[in-house]
C-alpha positions as a LaTeX table, in Angstrom:
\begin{tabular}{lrrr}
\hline
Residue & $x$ (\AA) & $y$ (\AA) & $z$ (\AA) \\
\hline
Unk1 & $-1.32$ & 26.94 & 1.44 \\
Unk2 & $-0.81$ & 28.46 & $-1.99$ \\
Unk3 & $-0.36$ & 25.80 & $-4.37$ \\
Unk4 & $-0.08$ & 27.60 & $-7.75$ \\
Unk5 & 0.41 & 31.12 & $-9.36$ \\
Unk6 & $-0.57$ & 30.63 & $-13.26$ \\
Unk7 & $-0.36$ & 34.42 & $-13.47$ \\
Unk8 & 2.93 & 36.44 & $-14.24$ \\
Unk9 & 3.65 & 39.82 & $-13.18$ \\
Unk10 & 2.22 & 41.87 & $-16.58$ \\
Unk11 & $-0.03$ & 39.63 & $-17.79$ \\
Unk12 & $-3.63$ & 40.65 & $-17.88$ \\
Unk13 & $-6.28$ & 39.42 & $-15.72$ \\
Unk14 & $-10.00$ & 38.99 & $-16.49$ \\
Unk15 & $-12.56$ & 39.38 & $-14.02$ \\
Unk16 & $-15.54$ & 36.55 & $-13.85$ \\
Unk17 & $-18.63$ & 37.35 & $-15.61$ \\
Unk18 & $-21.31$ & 35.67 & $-17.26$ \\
Unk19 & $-19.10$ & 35.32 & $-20.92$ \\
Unk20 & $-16.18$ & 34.24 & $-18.87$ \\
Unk21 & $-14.69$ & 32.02 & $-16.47$ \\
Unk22 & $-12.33$ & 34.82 & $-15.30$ \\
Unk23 & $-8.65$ & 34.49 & $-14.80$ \\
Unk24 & $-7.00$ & 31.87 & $-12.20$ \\
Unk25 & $-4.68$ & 34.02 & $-9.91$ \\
Unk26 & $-3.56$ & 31.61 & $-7.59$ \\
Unk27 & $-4.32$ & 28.12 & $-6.67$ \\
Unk28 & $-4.99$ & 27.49 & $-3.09$ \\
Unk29 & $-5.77$ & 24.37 & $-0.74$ \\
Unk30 & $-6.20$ & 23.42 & 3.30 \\
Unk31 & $-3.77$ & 20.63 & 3.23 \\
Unk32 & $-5.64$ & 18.86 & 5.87 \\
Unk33 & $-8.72$ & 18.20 & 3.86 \\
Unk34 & $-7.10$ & 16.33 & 1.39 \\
Unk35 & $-9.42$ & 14.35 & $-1.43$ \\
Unk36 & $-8.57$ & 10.74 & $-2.92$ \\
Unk37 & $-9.69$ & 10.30 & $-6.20$ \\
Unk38 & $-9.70$ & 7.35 & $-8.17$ \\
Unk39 & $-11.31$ & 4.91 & $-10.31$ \\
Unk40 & $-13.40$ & 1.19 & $-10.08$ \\
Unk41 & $-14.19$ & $-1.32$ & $-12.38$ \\
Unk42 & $-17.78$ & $-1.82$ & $-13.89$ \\
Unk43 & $-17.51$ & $-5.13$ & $-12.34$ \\
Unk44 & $-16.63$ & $-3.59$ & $-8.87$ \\
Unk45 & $-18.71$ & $-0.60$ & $-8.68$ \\
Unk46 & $-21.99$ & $-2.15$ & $-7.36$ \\
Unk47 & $-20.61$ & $-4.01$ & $-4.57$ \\
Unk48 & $-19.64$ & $-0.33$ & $-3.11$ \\
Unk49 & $-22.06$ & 2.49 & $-1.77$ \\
Unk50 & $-20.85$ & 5.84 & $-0.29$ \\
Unk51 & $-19.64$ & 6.11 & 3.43 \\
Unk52 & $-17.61$ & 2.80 & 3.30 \\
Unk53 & $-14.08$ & 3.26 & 4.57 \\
Unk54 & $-11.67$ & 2.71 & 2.62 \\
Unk55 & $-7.63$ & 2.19 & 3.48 \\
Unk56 & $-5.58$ & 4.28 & 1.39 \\
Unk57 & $-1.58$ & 3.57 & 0.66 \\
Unk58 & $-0.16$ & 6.57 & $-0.71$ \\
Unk59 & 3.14 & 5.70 & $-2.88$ \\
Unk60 & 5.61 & 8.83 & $-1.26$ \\
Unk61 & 4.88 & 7.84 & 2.33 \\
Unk62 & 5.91 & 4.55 & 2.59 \\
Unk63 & 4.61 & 1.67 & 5.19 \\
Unk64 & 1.99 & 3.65 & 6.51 \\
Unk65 & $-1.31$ & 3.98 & 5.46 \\
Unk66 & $-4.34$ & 5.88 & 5.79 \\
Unk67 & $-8.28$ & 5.92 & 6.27 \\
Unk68 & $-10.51$ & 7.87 & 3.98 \\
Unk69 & $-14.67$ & 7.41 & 3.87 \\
Unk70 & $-16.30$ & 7.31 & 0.13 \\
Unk71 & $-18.06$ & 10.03 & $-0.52$ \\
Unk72 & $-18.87$ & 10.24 & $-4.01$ \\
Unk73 & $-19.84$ & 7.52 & $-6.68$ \\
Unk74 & $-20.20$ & 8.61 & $-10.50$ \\
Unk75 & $-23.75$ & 7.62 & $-11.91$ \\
Unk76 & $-21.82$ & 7.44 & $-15.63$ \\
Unk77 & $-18.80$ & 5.22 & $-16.20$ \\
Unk78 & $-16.25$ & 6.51 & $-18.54$ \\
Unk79 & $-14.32$ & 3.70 & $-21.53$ \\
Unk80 & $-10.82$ & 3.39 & $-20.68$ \\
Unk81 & $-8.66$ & 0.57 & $-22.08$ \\
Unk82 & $-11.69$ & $-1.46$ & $-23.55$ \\
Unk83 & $-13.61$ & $-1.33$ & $-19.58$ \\
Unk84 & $-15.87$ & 0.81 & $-17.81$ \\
Unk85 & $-14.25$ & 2.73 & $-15.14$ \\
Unk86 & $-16.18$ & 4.97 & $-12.56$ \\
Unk87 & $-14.77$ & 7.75 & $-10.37$ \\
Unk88 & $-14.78$ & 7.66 & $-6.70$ \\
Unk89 & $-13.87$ & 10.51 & $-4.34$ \\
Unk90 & $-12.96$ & 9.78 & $-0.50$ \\
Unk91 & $-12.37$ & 12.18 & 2.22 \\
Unk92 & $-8.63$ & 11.38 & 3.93 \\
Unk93 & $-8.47$ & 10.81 & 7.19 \\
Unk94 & $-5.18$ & 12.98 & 8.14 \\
Unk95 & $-2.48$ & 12.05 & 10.45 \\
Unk96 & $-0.84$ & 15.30 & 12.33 \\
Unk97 & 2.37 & 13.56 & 11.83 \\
Unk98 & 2.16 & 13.32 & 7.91 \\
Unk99 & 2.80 & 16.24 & 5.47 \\
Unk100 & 0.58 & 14.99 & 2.14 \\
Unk101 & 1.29 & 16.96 & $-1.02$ \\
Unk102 & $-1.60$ & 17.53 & $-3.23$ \\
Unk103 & $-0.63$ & 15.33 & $-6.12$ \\
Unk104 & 0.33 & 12.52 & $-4.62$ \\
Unk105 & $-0.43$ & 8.88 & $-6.28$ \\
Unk106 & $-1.95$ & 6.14 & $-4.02$ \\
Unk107 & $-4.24$ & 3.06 & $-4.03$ \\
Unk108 & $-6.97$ & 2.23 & $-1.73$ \\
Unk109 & $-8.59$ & $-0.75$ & $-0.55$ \\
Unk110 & $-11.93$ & $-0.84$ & $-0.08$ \\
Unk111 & $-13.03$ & $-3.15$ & 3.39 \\
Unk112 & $-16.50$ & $-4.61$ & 1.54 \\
Unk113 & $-16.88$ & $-7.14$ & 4.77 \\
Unk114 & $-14.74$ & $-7.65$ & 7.31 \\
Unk115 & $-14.84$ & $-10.64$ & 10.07 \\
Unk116 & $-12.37$ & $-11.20$ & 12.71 \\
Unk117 & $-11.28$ & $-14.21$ & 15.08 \\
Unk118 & $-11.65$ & $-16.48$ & 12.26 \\
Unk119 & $-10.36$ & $-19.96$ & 10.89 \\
Unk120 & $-9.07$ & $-19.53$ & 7.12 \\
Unk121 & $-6.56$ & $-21.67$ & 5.14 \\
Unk122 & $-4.55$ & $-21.18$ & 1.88 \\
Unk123 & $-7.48$ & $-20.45$ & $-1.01$ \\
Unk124 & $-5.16$ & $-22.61$ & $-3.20$ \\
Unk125 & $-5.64$ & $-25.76$ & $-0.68$ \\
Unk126 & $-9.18$ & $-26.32$ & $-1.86$ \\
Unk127 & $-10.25$ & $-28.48$ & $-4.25$ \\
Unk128 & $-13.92$ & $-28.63$ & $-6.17$ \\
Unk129 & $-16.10$ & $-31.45$ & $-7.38$ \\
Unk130 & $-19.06$ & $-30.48$ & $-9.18$ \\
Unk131 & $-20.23$ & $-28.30$ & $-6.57$ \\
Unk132 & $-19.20$ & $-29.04$ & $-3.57$ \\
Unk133 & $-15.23$ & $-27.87$ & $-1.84$ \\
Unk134 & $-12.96$ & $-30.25$ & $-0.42$ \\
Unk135 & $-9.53$ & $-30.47$ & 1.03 \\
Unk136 & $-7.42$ & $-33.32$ & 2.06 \\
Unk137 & $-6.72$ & $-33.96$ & 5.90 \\
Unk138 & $-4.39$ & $-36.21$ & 7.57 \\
Unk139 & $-6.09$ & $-38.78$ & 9.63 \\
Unk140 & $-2.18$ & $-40.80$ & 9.95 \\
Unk141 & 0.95 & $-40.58$ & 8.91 \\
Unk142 & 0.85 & $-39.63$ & 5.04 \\
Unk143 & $-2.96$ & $-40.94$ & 4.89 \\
Unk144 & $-5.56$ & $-38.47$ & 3.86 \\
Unk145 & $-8.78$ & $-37.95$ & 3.89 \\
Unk146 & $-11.53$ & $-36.02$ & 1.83 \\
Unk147 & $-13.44$ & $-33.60$ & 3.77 \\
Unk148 & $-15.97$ & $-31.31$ & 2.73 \\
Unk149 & $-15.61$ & $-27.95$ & 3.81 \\
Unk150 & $-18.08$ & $-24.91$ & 3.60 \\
Unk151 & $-16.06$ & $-21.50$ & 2.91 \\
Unk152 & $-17.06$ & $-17.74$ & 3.72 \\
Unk153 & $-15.03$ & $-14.70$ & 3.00 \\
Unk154 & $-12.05$ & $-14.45$ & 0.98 \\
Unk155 & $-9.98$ & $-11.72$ & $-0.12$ \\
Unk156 & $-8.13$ & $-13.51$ & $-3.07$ \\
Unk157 & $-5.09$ & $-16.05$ & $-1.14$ \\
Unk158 & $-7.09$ & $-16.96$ & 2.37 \\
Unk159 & $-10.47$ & $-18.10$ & 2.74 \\
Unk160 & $-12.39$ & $-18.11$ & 6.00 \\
Unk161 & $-13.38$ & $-21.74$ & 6.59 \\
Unk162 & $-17.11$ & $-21.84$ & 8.12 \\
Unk163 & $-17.55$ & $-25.79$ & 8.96 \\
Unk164 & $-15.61$ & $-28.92$ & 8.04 \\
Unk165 & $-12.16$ & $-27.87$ & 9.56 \\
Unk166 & $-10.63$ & $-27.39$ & 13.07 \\
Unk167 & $-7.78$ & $-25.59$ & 14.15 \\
Unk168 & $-6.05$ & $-29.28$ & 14.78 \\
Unk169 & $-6.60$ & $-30.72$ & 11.22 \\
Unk170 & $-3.68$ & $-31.17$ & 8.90 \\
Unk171 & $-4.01$ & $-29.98$ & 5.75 \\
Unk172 & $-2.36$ & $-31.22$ & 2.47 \\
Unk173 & $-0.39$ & $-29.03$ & 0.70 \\
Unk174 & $-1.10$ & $-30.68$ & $-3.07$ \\
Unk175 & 0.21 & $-28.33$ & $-5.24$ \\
Unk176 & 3.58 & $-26.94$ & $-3.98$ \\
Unk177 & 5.48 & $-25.05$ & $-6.54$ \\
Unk178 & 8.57 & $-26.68$ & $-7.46$ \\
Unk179 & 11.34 & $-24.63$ & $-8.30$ \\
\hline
\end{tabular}
């Protein structure tokens, strides 16, 4: 698909040599191999490795999104805003349904470890002394005990619970929001 035509009729063209990058004639793309680029922390960057998938939400196609695979990591972070950012490239995974213009913004998620079938609770249910993580379960009516938990995976609100907790236990809720 033709994507661009810098060049108007009468203006002259240059030919590539080795003095010149030539003239651009026309701008063209196969819209089904369509390339996510974007940026990651300093913080974030070594947690990732090229080949991880990645789930991509592209902000004209709403409510649907879309699978891409890293391929490409910068080696040099760039200063932007006071923090190191580093590019990242992914390969889209292209739905026949879905007509993607090249252009397009979107975010993507990157799946660093994924479990499934597991028990997780509220992250902001725990509780921390010293060291150790604790919530507070019912063991009667409005009586509570401490428990000490041990926690796994978490992707910022729910936390995978690894021992300490059942399916049955009640936790308190400690610090609702009032409003």
């Amino acid at each position: 698909m033709i994507l661009d035509i810098p060049v108007k009729e009468g203006k002259s063209v240059i030919e590539t040599n080795n003095f010149n990058a030539g003239t651009t004639i026309a701008v063209i793309a196969d819209m089904m191999e369509m390339i996510f680029k974007g940026k990651v922390d300093e913080s974030e960057v070594g947690k990732i490795k090229t080949g991880m998938n990645l789930i991509l939400s592209v902000g004209a196609v709403e409510k649907e999104k879309f699978d891409a695979i890293l391929e490409f990591i910068s080696p040099k972070g760039v200063k932007e805003e006071g923090a190191i950012q580093f590019e990242i490239r992914a390969k889209m995974k292209l739905k026949k349904s879905h007509f993607i213009r090249a252009g397009y913004s979107a975010n993507a998620d990157i799946v660093l470890e994924k479990k499934d079938s597991i028990l997780a609770i509220n992250e902001s249910l725990l509780q921390f002394e010293e060291d150790r993580v604790f919530v507070e379960v019912e063991n009667g009516p409005r009586q509570f005990e401490k428990r000490y938990i041990e926690v796994g995976l978490s992707d910022g609100i729910n936390i995978e619970i690894v021992k300490g907790l059942s399916k049955k236990d009640k936790v308190k809720v400690w610090n609702k929001v009032k409003m």
